[in-house]
N, C-alpha and C positions, 0 to 999 in steps of 0.2 A: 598247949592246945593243938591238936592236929586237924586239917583240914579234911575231909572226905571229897573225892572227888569222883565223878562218874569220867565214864572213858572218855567223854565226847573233852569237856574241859581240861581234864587229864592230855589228851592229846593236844591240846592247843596251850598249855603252860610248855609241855616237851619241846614243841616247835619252836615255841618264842626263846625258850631255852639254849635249845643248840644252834639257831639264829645269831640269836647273840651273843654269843661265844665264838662264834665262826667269825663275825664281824670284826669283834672285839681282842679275843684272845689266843687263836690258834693264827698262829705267824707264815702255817705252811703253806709255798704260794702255789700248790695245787688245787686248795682249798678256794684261792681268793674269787673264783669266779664262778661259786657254787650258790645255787639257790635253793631252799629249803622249800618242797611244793605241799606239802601233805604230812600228816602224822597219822599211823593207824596204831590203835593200843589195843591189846587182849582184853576182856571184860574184865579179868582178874587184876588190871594192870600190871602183870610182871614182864611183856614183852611188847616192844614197841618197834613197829618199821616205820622206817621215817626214809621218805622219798626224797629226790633232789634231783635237781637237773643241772647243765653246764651250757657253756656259750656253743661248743663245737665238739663232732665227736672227738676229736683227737684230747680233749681235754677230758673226756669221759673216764678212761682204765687209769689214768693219772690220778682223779680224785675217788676212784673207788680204791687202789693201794693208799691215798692218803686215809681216806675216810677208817682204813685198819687199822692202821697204825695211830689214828687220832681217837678213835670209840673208846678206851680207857679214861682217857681225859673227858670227853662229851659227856660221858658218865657219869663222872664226879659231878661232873656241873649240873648235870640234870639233877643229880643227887643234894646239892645246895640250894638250887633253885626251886625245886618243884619237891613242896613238905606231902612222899606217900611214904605210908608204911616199909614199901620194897622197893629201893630203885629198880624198874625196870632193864632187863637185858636191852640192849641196841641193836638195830639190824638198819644198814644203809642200804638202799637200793636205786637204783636211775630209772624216774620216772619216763617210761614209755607215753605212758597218755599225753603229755606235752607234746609228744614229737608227733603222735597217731594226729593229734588234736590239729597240729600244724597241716599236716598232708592231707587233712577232710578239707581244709578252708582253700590251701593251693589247690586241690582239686576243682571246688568250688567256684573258686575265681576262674578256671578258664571252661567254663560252661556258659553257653552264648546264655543272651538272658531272655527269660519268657517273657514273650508279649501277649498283654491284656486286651484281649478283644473289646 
């Protein structure tokens, strides 16, 4: 029996997917200080970007050569884990909005504060 899944669910099986395989199963320690922030999936479900960020930039072009060398393997396991018709292609990228998201708030914080008449 196959499950149907629409993109939105579809992308949040993907994520808890290659979460937990990153946790769990890939050893490489470029990997170990990656977080998975986002899943975005095609309507078709056959291609999925899956975002991620890191503690520091220097750890940044380290887990995007890893995340290459690792997408074979994610794969699989997305392909194990998550029952669609077509495993989805992978496509890793480094969540910018994290970092954008950081620099609105530093910003924010050194703005004196409005006083309430």
């Amino acid at each position: 029996m196959s499950t149907t899944f629409r993109p939105e669910r579809a992308a949040e099986a993907i994520h808890e997917a290659v979460a937990q395989a990153l946790r769990a199963e890939v050893s490489d320690p470029r990997l170990q200080n990656v977080t998975i922030t986002r899943v975005e999936i095609t309507d078709d479900l056959s291609f999925a970007r899956i975002y991620y960020t890191v503690r520091n930039d220097a750890e940044r072009e380290k887990a995007a050569q890893a995340f290459e060398r690792a997408t074979p393997f994610l794969r699989s396991r997305v392909g194990q884990e998550v029952q669609l018709r077509v495993v989805p292609e992978l496509s890793f990228r480094y969540d910018i909005g994290v970092d954008n998201t950081a620099r609105v708030e530093e910003l924010l914080a050194g703005l004196p504060e409005l006083k309430k008449d």
